[in-house]
N, C-alpha and C positions, 0 to 999 in steps of 0.2 A: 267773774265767771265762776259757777260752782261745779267740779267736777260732777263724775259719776261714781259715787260712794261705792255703789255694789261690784266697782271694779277697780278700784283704787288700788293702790300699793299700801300694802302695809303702814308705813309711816305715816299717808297720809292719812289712813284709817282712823289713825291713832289719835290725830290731835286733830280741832278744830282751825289749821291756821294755810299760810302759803304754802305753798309747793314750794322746798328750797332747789334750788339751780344752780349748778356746779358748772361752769366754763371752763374747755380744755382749749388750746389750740396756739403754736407757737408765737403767730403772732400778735403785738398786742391789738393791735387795730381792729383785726375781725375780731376779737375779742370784744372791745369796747362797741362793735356796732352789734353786735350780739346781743352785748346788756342792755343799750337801748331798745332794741326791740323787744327783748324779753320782758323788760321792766311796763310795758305799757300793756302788759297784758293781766287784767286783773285776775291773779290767785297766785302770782306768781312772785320771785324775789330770788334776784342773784343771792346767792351768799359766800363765795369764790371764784376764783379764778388761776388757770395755772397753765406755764407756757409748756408743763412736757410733760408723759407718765409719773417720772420718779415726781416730781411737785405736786401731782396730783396724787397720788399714793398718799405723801407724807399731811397733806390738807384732809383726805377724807373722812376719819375720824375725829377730825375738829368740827368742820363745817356741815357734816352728815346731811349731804346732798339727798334729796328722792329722785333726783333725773338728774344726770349726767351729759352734758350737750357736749361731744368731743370732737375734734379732728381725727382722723384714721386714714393711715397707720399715722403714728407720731415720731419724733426724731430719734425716741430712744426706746421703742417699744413697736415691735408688728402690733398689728389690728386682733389676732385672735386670739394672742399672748396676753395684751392689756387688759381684753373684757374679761380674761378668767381672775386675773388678778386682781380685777376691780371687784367683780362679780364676789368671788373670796371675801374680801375685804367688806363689801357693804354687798350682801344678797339678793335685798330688796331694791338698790336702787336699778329705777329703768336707765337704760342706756339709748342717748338719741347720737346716732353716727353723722357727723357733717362732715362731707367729704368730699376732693376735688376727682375723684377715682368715679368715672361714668360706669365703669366695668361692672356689667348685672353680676357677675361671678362672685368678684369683691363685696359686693353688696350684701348676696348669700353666704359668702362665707361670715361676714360679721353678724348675721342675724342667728347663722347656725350658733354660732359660739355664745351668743346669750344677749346680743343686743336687739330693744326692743323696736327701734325705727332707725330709715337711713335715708338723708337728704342730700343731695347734692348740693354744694359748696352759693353754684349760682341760682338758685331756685331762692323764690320771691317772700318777702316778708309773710301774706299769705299763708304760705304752704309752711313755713316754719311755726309760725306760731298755730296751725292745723296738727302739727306734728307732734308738737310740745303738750298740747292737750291730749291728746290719741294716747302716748306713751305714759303720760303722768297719768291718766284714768286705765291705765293698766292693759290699753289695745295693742298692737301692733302696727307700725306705720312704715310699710314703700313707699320711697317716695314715686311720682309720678312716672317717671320716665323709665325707674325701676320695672315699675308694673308693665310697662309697653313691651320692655326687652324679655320679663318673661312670656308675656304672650307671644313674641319673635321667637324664644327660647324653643316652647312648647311645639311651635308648629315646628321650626330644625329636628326637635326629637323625632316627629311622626313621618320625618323622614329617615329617618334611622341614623341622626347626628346627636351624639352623647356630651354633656356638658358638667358639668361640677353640683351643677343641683341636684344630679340624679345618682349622686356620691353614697355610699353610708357615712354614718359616724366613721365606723371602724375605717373605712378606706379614705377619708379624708384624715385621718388622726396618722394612717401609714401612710402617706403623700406628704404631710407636714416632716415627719421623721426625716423619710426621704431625702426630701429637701433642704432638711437639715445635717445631712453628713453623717446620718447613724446607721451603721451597717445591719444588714438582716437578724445576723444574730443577737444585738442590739434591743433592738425592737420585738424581735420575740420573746427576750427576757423582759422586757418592759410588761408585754400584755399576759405572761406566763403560759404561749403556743410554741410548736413545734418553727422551727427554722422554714421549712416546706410550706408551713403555712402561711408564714413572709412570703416568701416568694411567689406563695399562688396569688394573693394581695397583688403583690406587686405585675404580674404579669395580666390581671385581669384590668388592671389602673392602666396598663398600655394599651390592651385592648380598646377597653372604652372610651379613651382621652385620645385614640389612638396616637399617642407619643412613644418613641422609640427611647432606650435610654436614661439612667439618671439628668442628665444635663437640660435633657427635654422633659421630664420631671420637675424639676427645681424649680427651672424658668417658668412653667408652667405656677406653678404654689407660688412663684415671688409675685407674679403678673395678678393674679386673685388674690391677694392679701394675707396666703394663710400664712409666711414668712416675711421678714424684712430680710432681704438681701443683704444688708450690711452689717447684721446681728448674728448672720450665721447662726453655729449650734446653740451658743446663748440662747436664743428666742423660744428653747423648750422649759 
């Protein structure tokens, strides 16, 4: 297979060779039926594998992946938390999200944060190796089902039901806070706004999500991925 040059990622710009493949995901097994798959796809070549965030951090600068095929969230790392730290770490590489999480929410939120496509876990050799080219030629890939739910999305809005897609940056970056345990005035020294302006944040994110309450907050960011529940404040 020879990509599409004029839309390439950097890396592959650069050299004439495979698209290197970076394997995330706890276990090894879907790991190993991964690399089968991947490997029979001509341009392409494992060149790691790693069962959690911090393994995959400490391989990225060895292996210098151009597409990252991960699990999300992972055992030791939320979903939105991981791709800024991978993102940091290597700029260029695309990120393709394999994930058991149907939730279109989840979906969005890991594409906002910087990932280039998102597959669901049981979707078919097909669609994966569709995905793996789409992302490593530098496009943007929903997967299928994705796309259905925001067409389902779209039409709830026109009925005047609000969803996380229709978030900004700024009020999902204060929902993540939120959800993380950081008080108002907290988070207004973070973005360097008045206290007032938290709170109007906060009171327009009830409105629209219409959830009452931190607790209905939280749940709400854990359910969509922008937090892992069990990382708490860590996960900023």
């Amino acid at each position: 297979m020879t990509l599409d040059d004029s839309a390439a990622t950097e890396p592959v710009e650069q050299a004439n060779r495979n698209c290197r493949v970076l394997l995330i995901n706890e276990h090894r097994i879907f790991r190993e039926a991964v690399r089968v798959i991947v490997e029979v796809c001509d341009g392409f070549e494992v060149v790691g594998e790693a069962a959690s965030a911090t393994e995959a951090l400490q391989l990225i600068d060895t292996v210098q992946p151009d597409v990252v095929a991960t699990e999300l969230p992972l055992p030791d790392r939320g979903s939105v938390k991981f791709i800024e730290e991978l993102l940091a770490r290597r700029p260029h590489a695309a990120i393709l999200v394999l994930s058991e999480i149907s939730d279109v929410q989840h979906a969005i939120a890991t594409m906002r944060a910087g990932a280039r496509g998102y597959v669901q876990s049981d979707a078919g050799c097909t669609e994966l190796l569709n995905a793996l080219r789409q992302v490593a030629a530098g496009r943007r890939y929903p997967c299928e089902s994705f796309t259905a739910s925001r067409r389902r999305t779209s039409k709830r809005q026109q009925a005047g039901s609000v969803s996380i897609v229709d978030l900004t940056d700024r009020q999902l970056e204060v929902l993540r806070l939120v959800a993380l345990g950081y008080r108002n005035k907290d988070i207004a020294h973070r973005f360097g706004v008045s206290v007032k302006a938290v709170q109007h944040h906060r009171a327009r994110l009830s409105e629209l999500l219409d959830l009452q309450g931190t607790a209905a907050l939280t749940s709400y960011a854990v359910r969509t991925g922008l937090v892992t529940e069990s990382l708490g404040v860590q996960s900023l």
